[in-house]
VEXNULUM-262681 format. One record per residue: x, y, z of N, C-alpha, C in turn; residue number from 1; chain; residue in three letters. Coordinates in nm, 3 decimals. Each point is the difference from the previous one (the first is absolute). Layout:
R    neast   nnorth      nup   caeast  canorth     caup    ceast   cnorth      cup   nr  kette  rest
R        X        Y        Z        X        Y        Z        X        Y        Z  NUM      A   Ala
...
! end
This chain:
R    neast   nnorth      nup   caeast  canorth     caup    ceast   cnorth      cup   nr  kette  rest
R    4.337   -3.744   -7.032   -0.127    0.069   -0.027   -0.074    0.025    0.131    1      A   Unk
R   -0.044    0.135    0.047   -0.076    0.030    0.100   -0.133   -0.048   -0.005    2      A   Unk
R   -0.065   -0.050    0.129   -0.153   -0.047   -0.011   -0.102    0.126    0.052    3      A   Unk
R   -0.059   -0.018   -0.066   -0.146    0.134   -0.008   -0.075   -0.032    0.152    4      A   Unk
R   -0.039    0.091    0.105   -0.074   -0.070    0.122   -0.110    0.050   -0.051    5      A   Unk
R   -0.080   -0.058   -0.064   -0.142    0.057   -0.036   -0.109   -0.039    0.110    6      A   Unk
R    0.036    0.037    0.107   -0.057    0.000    0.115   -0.016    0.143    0.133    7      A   Unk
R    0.100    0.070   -0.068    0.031    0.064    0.087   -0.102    0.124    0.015    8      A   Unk
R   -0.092    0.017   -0.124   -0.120    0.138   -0.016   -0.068   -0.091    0.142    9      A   Unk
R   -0.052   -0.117   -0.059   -0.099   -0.078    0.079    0.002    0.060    0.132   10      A   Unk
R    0.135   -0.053    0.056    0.072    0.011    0.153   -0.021    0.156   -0.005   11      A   Unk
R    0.028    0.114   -0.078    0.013    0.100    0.057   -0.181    0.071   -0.001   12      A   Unk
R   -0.091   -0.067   -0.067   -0.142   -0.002    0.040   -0.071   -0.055    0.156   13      A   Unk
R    0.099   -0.081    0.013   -0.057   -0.076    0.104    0.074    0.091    0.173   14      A   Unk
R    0.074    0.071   -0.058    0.051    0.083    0.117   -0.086    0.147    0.018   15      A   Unk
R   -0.040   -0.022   -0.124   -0.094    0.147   -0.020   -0.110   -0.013    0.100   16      A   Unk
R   -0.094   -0.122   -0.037   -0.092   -0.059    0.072    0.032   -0.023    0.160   17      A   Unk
R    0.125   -0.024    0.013   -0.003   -0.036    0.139    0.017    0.140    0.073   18      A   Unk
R    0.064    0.112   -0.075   -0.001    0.148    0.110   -0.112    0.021    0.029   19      A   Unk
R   -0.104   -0.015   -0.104   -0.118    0.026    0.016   -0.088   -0.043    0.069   20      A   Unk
R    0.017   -0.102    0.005   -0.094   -0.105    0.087    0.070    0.068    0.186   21      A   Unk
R    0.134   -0.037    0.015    0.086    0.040    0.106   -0.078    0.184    0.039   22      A   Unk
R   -0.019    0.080   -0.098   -0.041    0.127    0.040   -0.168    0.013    0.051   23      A   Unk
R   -0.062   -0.110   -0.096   -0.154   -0.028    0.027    0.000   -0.054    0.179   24      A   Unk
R    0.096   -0.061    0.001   -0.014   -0.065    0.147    0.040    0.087    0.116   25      A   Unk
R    0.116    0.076   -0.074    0.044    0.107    0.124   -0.111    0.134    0.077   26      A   Unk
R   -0.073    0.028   -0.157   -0.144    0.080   -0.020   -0.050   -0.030    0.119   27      A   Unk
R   -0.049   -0.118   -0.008   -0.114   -0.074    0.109    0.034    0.005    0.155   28      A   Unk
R    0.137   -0.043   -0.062    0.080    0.013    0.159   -0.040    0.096    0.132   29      A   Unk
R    0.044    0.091   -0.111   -0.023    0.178    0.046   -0.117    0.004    0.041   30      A   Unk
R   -0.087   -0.026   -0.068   -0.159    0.059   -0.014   -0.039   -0.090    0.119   31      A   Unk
R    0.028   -0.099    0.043   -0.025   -0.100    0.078    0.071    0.074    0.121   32      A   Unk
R    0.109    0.073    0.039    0.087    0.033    0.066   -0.090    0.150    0.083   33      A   Unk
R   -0.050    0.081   -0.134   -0.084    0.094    0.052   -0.095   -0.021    0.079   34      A   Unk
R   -0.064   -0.074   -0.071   -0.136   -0.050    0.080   -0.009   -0.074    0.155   35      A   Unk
R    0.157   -0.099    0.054    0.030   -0.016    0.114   -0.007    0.144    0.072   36      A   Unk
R    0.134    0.082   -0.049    0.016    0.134    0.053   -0.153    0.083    0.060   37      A   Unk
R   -0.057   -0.029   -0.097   -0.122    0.097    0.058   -0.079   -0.057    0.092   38      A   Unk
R   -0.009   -0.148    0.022   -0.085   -0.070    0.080    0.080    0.036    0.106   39      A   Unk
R    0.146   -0.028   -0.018    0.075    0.014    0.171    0.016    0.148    0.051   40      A   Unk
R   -0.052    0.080   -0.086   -0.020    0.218    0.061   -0.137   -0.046    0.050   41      A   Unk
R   -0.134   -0.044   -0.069   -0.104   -0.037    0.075    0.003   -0.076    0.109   42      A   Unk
R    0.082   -0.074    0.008    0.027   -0.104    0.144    0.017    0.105    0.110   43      A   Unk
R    0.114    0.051   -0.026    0.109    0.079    0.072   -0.140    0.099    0.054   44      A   Unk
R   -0.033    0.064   -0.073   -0.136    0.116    0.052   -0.059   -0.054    0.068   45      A   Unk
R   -0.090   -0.133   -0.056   -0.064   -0.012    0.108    0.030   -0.052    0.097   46      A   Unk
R    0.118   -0.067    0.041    0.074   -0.023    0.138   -0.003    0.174    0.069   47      A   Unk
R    0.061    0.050   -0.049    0.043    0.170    0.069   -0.177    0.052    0.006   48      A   Unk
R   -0.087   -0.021   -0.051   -0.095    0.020    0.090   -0.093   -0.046    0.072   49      A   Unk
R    0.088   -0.111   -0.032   -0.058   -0.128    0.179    0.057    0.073    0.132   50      A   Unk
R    0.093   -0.015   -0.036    0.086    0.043    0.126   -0.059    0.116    0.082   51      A   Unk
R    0.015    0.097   -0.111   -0.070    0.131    0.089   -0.124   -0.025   -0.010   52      A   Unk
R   -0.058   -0.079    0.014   -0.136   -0.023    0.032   -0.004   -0.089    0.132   53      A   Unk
R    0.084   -0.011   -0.016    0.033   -0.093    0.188    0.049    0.084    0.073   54      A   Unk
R    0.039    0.105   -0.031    0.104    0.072    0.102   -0.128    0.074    0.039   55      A   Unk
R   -0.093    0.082   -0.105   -0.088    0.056    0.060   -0.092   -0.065    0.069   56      A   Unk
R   -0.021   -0.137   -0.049   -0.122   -0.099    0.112    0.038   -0.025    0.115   57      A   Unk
R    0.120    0.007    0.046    0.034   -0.082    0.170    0.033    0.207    0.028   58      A   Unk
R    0.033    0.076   -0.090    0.018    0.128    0.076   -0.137    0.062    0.102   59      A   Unk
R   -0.137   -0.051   -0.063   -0.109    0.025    0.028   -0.049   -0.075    0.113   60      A   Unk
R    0.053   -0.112   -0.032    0.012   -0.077    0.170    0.027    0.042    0.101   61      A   Unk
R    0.165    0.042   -0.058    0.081    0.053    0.155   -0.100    0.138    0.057   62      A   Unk
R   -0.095    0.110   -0.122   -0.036    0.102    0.081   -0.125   -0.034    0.074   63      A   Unk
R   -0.067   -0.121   -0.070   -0.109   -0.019    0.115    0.038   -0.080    0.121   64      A   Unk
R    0.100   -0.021    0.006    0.072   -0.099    0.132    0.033    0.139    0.087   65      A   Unk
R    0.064    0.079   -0.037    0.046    0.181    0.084   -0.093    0.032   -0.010   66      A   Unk
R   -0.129    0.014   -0.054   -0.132    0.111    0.026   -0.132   -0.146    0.036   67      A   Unk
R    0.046   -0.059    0.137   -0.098   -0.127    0.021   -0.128    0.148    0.044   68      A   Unk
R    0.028    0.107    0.079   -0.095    0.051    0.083   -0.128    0.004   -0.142   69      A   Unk
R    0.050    0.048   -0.106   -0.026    0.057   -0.088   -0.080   -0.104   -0.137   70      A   Unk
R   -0.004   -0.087   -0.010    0.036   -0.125   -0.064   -0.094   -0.011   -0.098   71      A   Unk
R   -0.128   -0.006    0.090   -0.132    0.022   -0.100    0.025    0.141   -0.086   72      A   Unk
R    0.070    0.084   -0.012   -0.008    0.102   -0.086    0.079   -0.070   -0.139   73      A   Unk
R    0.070   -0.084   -0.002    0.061   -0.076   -0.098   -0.090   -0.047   -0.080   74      A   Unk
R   -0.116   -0.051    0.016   -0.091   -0.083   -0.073   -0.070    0.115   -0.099   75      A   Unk
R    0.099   -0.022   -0.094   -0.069    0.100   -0.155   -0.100   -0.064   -0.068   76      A   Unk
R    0.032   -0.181   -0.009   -0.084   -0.075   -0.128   -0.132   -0.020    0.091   77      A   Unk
R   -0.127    0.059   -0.037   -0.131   -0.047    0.073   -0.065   -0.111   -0.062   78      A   Unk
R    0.069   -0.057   -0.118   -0.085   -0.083   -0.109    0.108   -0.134    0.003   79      A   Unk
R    0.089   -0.056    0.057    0.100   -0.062    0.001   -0.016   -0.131   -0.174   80      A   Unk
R   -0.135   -0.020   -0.024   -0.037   -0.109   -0.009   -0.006    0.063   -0.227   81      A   Unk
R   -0.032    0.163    0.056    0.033    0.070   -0.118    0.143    0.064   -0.056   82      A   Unk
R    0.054   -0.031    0.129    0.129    0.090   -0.036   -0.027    0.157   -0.051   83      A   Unk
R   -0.119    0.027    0.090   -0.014    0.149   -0.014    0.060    0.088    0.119   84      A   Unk
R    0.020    0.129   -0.016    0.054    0.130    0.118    0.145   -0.067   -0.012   85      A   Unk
R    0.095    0.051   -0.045    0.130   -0.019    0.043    0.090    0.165   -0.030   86      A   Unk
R    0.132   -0.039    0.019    0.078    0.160   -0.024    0.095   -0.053   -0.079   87      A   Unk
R    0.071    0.091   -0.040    0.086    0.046   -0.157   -0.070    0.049   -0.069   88      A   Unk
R    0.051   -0.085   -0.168   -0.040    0.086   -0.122   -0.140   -0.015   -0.006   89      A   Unk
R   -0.041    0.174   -0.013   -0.148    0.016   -0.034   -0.090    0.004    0.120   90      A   Unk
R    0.077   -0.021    0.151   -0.098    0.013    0.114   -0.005    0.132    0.066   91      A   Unk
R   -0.092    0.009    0.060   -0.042    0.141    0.046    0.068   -0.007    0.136   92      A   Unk
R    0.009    0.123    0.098    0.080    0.013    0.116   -0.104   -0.094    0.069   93      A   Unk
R    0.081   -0.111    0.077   -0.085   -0.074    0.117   -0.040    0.166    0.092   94      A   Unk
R   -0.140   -0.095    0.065   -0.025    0.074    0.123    0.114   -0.011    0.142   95      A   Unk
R   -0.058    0.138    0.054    0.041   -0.001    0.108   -0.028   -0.069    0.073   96      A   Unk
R    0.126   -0.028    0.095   -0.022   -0.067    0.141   -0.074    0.049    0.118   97      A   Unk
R   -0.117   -0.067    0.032   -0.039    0.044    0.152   -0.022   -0.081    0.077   98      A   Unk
R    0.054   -0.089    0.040    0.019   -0.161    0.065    0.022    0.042    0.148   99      A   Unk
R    0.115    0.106    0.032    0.103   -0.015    0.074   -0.003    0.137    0.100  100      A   Unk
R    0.152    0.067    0.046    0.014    0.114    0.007    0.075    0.055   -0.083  101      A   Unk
R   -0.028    0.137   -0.013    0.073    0.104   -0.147    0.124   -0.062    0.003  102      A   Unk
R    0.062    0.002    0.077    0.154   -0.077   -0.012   -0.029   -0.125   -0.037  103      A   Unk
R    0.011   -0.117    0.039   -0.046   -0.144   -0.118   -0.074    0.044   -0.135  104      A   Unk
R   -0.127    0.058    0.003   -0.030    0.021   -0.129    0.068    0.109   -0.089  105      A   Unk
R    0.082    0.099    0.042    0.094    0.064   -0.111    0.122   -0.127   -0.010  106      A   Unk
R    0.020   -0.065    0.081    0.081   -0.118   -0.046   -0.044   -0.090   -0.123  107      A   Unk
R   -0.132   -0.054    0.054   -0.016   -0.081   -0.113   -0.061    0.091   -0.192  108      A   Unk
R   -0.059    0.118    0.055    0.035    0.033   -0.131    0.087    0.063   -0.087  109      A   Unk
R    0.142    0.033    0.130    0.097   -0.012   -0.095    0.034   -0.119   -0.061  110      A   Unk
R    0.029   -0.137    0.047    0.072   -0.099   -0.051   -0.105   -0.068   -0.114  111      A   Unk
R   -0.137    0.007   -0.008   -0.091    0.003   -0.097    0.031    0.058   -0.154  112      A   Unk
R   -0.012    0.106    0.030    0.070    0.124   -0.135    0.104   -0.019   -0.006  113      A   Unk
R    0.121   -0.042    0.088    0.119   -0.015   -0.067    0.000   -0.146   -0.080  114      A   Unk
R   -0.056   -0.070    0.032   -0.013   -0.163   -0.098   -0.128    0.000   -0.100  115      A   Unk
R   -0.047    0.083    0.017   -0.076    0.061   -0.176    0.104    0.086   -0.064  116      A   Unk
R    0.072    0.074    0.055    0.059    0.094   -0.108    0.125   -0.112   -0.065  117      A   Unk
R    0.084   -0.099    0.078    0.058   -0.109    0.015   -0.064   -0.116   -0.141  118      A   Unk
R   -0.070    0.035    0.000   -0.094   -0.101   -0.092   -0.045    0.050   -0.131  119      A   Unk
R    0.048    0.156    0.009   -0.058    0.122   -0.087    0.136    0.019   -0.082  120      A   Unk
R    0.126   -0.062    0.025    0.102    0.053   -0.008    0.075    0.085    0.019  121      A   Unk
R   -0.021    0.043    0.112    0.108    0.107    0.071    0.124   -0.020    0.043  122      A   Unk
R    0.022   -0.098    0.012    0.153   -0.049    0.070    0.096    0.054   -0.126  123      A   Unk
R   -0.065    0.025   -0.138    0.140    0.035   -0.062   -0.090    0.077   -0.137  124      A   Unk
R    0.055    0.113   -0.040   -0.067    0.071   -0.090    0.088    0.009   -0.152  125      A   Unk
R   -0.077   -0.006   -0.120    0.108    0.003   -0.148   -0.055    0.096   -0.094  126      A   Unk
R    0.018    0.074   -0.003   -0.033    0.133   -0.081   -0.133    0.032    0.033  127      A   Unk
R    0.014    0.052    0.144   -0.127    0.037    0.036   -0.108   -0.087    0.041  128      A   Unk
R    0.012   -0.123   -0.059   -0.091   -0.148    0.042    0.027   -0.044    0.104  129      A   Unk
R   -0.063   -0.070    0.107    0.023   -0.064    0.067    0.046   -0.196   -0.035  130      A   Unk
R    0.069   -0.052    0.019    0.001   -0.150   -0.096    0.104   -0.034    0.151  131      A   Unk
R   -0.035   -0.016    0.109    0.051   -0.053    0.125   -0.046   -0.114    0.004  132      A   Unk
R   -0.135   -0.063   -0.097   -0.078   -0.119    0.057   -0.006   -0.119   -0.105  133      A   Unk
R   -0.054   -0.073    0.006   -0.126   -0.051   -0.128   -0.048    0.062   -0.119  134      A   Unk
R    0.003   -0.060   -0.092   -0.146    0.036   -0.076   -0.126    0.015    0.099  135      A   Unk
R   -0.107    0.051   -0.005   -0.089    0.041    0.063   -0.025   -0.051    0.127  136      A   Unk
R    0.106    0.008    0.104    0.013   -0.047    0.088   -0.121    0.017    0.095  137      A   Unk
R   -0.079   -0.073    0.123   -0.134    0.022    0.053    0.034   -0.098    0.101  138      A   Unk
R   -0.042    0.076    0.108    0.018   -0.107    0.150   -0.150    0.010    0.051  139      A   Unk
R   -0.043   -0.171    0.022   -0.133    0.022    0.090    0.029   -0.069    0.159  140      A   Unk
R   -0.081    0.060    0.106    0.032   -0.073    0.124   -0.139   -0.011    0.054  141      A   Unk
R   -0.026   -0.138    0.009   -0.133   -0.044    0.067    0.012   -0.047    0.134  142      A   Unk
R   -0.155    0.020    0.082    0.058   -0.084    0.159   -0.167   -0.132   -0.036  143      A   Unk
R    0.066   -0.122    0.041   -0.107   -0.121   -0.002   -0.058    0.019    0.206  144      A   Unk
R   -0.095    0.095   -0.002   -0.066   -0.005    0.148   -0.062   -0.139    0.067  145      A   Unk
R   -0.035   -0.088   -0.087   -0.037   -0.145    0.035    0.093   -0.090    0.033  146      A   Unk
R    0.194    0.084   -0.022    0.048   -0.112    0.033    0.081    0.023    0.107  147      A   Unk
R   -0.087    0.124    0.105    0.074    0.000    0.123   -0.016   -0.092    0.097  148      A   Unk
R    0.110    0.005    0.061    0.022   -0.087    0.122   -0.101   -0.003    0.093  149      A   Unk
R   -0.070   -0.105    0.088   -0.048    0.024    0.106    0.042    0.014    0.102  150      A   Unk
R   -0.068    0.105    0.105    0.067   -0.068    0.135   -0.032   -0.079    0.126  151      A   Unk
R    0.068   -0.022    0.130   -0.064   -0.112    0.090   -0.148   -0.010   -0.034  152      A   Unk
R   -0.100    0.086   -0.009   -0.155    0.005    0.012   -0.056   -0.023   -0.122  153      A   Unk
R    0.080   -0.032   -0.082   -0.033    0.004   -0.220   -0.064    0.084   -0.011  154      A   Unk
R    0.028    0.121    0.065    0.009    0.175   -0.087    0.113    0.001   -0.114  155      A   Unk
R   -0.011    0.074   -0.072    0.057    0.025   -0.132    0.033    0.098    0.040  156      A   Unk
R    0.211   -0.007   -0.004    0.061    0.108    0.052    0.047    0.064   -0.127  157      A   Unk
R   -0.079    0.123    0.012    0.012    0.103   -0.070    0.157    0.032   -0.082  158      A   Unk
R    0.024    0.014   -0.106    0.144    0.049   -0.049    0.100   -0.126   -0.026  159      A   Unk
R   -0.031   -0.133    0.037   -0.005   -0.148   -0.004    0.044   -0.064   -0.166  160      A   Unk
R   -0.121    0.060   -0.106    0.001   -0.079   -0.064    0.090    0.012   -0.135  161      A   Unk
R   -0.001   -0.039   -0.104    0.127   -0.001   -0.118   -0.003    0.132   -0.059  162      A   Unk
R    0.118    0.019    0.006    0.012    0.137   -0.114    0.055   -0.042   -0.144  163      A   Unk
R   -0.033    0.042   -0.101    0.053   -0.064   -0.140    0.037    0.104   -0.055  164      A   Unk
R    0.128    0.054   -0.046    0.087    0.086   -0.083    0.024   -0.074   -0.103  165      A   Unk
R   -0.028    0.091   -0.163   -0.024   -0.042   -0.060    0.077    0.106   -0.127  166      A   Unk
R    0.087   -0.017   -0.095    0.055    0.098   -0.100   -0.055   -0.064   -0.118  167      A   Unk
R   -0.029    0.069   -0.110   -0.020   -0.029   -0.134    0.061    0.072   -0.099  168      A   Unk
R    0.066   -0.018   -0.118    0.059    0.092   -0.092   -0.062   -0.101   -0.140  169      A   Unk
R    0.059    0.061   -0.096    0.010   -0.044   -0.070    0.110   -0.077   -0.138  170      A   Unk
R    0.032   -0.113   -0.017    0.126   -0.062   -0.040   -0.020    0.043   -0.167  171      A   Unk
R    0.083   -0.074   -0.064    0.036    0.071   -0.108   -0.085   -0.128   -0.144  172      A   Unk
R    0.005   -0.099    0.078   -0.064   -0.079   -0.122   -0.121   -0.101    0.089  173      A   Unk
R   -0.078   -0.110   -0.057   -0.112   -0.014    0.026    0.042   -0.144    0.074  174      A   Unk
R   -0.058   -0.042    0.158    0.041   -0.124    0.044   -0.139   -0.064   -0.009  175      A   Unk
R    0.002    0.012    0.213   -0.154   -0.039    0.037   -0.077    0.101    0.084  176      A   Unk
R   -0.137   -0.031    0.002   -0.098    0.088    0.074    0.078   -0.032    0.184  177      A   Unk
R    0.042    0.064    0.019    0.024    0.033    0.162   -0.116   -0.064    0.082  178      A   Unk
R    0.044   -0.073    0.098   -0.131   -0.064    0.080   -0.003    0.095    0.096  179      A   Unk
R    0.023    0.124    0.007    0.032    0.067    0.106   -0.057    0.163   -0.070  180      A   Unk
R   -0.160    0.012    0.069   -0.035    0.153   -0.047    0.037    0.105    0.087  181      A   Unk
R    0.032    0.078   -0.080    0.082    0.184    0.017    0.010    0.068   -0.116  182      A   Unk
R   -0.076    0.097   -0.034    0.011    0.099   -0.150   -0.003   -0.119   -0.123  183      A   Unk
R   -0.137   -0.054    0.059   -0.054   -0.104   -0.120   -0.081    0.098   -0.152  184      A   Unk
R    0.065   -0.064   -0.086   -0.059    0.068   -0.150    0.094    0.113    0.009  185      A   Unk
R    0.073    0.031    0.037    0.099    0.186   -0.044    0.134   -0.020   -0.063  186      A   Unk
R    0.003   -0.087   -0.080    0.129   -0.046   -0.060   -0.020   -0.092   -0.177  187      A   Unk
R   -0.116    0.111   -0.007   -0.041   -0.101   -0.146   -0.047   -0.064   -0.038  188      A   Unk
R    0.135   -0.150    0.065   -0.098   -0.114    0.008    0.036   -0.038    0.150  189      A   Unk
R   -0.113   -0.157    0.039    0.074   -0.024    0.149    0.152   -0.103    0.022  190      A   Unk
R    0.021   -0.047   -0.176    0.127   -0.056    0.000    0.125    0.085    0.048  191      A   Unk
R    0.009    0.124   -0.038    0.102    0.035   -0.003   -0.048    0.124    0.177  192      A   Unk
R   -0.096   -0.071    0.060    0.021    0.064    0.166    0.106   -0.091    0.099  193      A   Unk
R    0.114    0.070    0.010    0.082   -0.093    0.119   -0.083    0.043    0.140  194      A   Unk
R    0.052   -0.100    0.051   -0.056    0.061    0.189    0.079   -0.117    0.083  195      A   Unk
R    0.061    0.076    0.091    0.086   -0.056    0.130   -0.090    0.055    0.123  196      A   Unk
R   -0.040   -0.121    0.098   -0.073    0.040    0.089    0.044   -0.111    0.096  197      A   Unk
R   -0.030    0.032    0.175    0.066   -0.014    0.145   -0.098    0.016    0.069  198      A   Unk
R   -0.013   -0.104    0.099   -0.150   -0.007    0.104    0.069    0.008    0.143  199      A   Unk
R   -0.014    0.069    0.084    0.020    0.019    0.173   -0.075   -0.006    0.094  200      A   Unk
R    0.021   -0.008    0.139   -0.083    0.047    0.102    0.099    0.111    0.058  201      A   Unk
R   -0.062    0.069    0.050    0.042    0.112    0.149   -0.010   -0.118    0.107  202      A   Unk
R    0.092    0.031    0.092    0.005   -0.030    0.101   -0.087    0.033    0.101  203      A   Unk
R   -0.050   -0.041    0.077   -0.140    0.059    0.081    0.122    0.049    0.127  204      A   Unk
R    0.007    0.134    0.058    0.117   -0.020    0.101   -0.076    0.084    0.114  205      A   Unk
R    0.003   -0.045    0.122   -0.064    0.035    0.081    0.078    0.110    0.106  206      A   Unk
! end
């Protein structure tokens, strides 16, 4: 006589339950999987516009290091403390240079306009847009006159004291307020203002 497994619906309920449960978990998996994915495209961005935000901050260096004659024409930010007057998005043509002779000052306002347009996105154009840069990319450059050097007699040698280059864009999600003002309030909020900024002297060269 054969025996009845009157067990076996049970067992084949309990496998039902377990695909399910097994598919509920795989669900999550995924959904959990997306949500990495998108944090690490936001990572990834805002690394790629760190970078070019450094390339353009020490680029602005190197032109006031080649245009020393010229130097004070660099100083766009008059408000350092506002992070007001800077160039890129939304700034008006800096003034002209008259520091120098026509030759130094057509120098320095070429290399001026070329690191606003630089900041404007020109280095690379996409259907007519410019997108070479940042989100609203904005460079300010201040000079600190109190923190020039003296000399033998503690005269305050002129062209001496710190220069501060300064980039701001804007990142893609919300951190911290930047201890560092440049195109303060133009990004929404001030969480989501990045800024990479670099302090120098000129060399005093006789």
């Amino acid at each position: 006589m054969n025996s009845v497994n009157f067990l076996a619906p049970r067992n084949s309920g309990f496998t039902m339950i377990e695909v399910l449960v097994s598919l509920l978990v795989i669900t999550f998996g995924l959904l959990g999987l997306a949500g990495l994915q998108t944090r690490m495209q936001q990572a990834e961005f805002e690394s790629y516009q760190r970078s070019q935000a450094l390339v353009l901050l020490y680029d602005m260096v190197d032109r006031i290091n080649i245009n020393r004659a010229t130097a004070p024409c660099f100083v766009i930010t008059t408000d350092p403390a506002a992070g007001v007057n800077y160039l890129g998005a939304g700034a008006a043509s800096p003034p002209a240079c008259g520091y120098s002779t026509s030759g130094n000052n057509a120098s320095a306002d070429s290399a001026i306009a070329e690191w606003d347009n630089l900041l404007k996105g020109a280095a690379e154009t996409k259907v007519g847009n410019q997108v070479g840069a940042m989100i609203g990319a904005r460079g300010c450059i201040s000079y600190d006159s109190a923190s020039e050097l003296p000399d033998p007699a503690g005269a305050a040698l002129a062209g001496t004291g710190i220069y501060t280059v300064t980039v701001a864009w804007q990142g893609t999600v919300e951190t911290f307020v930047p201890p560092v003002s440049c195109a303060n309030n133009l990004y929404g909020t001030e969480l989501r203002r990045r800024v990479v900024s670099t302090t120098f002297r000129l060399a005093h060269l006789k």
